[in-house]
C-alpha positions in Angstrom: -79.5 -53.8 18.6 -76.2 -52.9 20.0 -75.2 -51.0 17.0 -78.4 -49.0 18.0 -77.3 -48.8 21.4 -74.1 -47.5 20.7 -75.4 -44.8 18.5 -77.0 -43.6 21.4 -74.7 -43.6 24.1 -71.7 -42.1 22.0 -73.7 -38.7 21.4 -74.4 -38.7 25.1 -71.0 -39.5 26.4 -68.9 -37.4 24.3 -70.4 -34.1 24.8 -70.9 -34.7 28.8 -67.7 -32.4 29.7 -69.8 -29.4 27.8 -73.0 -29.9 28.8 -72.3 -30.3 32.6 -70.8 -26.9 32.9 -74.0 -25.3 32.4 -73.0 -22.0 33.9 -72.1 -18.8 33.3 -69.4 -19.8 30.3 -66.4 -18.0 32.0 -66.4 -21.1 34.1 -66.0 -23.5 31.7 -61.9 -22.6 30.8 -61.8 -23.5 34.1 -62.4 -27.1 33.8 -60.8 -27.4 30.5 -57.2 -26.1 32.2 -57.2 -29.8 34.1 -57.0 -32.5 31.3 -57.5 -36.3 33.0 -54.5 -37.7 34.4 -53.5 -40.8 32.2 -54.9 -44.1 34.0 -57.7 -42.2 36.3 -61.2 -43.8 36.2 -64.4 -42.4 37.4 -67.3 -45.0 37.7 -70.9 -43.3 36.8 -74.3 -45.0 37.6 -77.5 -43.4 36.8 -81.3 -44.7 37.3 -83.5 -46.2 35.0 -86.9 -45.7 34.6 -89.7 -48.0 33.4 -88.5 -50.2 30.7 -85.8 -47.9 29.8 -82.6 -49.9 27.7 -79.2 -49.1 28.1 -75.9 -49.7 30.8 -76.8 -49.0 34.5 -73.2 -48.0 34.9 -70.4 -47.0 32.8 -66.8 -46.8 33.5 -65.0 -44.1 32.0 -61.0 -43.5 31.8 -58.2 -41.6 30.5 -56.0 -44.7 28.7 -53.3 -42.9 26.6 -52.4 -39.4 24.8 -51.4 -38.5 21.2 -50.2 -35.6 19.3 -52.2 -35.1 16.2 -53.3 -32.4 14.0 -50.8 -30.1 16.2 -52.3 -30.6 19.3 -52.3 -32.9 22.3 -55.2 -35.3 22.1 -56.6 -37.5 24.7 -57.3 -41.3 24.7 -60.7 -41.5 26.4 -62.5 -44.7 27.2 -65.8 -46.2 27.9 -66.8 -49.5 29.1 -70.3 -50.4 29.4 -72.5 -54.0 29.9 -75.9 -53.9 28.3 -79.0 -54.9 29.8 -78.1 -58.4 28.6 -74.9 -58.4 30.0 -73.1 -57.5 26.5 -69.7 -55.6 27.1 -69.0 -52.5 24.7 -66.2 -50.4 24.7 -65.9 -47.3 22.6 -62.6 -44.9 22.5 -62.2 -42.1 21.4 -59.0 -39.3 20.8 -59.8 -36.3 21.5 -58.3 -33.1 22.3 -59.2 -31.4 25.4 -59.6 -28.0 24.8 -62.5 -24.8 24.8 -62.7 -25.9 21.2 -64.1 -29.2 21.9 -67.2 -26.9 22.8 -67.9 -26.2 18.5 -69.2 -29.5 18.2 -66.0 -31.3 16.7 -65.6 -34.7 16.1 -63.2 -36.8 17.5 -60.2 -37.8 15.6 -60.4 -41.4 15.8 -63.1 -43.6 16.8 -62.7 -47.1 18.2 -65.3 -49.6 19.0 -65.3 -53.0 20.6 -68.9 -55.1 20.9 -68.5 -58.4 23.0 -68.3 -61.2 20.0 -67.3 -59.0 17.3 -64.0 -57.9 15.8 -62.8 -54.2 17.0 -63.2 -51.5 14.7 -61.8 -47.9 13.8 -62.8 -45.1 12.2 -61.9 -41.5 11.7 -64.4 -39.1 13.7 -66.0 -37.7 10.6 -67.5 -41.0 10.0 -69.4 -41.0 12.8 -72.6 -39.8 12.3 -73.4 -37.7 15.3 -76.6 -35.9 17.1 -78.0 -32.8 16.4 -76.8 -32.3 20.4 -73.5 -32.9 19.5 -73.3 -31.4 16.1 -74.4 -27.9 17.7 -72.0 -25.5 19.2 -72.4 -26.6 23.3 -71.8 -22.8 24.4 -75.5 -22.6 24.0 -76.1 -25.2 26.9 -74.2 -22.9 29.1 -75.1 -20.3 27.9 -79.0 -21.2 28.9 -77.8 -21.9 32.3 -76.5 -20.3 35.9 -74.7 -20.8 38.4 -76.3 -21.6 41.9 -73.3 -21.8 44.2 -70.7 -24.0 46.0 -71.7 -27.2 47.8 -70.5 -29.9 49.2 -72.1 -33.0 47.8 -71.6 -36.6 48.7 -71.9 -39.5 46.3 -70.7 -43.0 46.8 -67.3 -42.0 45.6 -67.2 -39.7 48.4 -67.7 -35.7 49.3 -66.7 -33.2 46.5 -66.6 -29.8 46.7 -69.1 -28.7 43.9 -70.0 -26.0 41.7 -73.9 -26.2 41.4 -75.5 -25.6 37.6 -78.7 -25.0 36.9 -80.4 -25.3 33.5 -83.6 -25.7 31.5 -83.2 -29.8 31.4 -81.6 -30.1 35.2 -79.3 -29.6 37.8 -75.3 -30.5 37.9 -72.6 -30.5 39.8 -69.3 -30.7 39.0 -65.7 -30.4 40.9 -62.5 -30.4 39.7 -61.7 -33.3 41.9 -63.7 -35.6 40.6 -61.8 -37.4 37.9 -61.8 -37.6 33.8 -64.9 -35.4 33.3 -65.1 -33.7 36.4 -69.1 -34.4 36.9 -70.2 -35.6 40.5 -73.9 -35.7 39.6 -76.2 -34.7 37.5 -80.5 -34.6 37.6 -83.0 -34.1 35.0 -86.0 -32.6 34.8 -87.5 -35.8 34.7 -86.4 -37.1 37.4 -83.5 -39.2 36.4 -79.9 -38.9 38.3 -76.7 -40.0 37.3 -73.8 -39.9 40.0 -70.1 -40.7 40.7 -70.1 -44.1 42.0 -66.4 -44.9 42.1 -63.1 -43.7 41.2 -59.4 -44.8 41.1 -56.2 -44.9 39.5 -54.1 -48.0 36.7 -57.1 -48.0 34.1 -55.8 -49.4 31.1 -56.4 -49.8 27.2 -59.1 -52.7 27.8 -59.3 -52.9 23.8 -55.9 -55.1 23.0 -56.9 -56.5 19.4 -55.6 -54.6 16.3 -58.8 -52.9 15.1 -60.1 -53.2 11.8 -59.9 -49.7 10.0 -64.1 -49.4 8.8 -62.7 -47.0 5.8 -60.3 -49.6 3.9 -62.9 -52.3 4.2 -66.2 -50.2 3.3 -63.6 -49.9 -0.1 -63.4 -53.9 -0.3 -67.0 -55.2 -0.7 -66.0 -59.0 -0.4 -64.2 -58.7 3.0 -67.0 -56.5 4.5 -69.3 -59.3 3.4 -67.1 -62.3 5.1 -66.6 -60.4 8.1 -70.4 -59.5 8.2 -70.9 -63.6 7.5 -68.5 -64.1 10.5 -69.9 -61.6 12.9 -73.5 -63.3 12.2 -72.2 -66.7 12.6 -70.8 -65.9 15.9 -73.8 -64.1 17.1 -75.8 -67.1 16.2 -73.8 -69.3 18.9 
């Protein structure tokens, strides 16, 4: 179940930057020229309708940087508690760039599910939505831009640039931390806002993580940690 949960909200989260600058793309550069600062946190909480599953809030953060494949990549972290009260967190690196928006992958994945060991792996071994595997210039592309407000969440009053598109509304401000986004509505009727903010996140993940590629290539220890993760479970 939280394997399923996590393959949902890691499509959804990653891709958030893109799809909530739903404008007229020029604008989009824009937010891409201010990366996070390194230990900001921006608190989102969104509504839930009917019996729908998933975290009512999420904490998000910038935790660290890395040079990689040449460029300068982003340490981006989510924490999330389930409706059960199970804690996930899920990193990713990440560059932060206009060619985020061709529906790359991260370069390294790592995940953290309360009661089970960490666990890396390499962005192509993520298997991703069709959202996220699409180039996100289309989402703006669809979209326009409505004006300037000012908006006021619980984190306080931005000064917004108003999106509209064909699945909702967003607004987004380039003082609102990590992703920019200040709040978002769907056509449905759902809306997520900024709830909180601050500074001295850290990396909550402080175990050495298990690389998923080295032990998908040793059979027995995938099976012994498998017997261990079902034994704690079963506590």
């Amino acid at each position: 179940m939280r394997y399923r949960l996590f393959g949902l909200i890691l499509p959804l989260a990653l891709p958030t930057l893109a799809q909530a600058q739903k404008n007229a793309c020029a604008d989009i550069p824009k937010f891409f020229a201010h990366p996070p600062k390194i230990g900001e946190w921006a608190e989102i909480a969104w509504e839930k309708k009917g019996d729908e599953k998933g975290p009512d809030r999420m904490r998000m953060a910038a935790v660290g940087t890395e040079r990689r494949e040449g460029k300068q990549m982003y340490w981006l972290q989510m924490d999330m508690t389930d409706d059960k009260g199970k804690r996930s967190i899920i990193q990713m690196l990440t560059p932060w760039d206009v060619t985020t928006l061709h529906g790359g992958e991260p370069a390294e994945v790592v995940m953290k599910m309360e009661g089970q060991p960490a666990m890396k792996m390499s962005g192509g071994m993520m298997k991703r939505s069709a959202a996220a595997q699409g180039d996100w210039r289309e989402f703006c592309a669809k979209s326009t831009f409505v004006g300037e407000e000012s908006v006021t969440v619980p984190a306080g009053t931005f000064k917004a640039r108003h999106y509209k598109g064909p699945d909702g509304d967003t607004w987004a401000s380039l003082d609102a931390p990590v992703w920019h986004v200040v709040k978002m509505t769907t056509e449905g009727g759902k809306t997520m806002v900024l709830s909180s903010k601050g500074l001295g996140a850290k990396n909550e993940i402080t175990e050495t993580p298990v690389d998923m590629k080295a032990m998908m290539a040793n059979p027995e220890a995938m099976k012994k940690m498998q017997e261990e993760m079902n034994k704690k479970n079963s506590q």
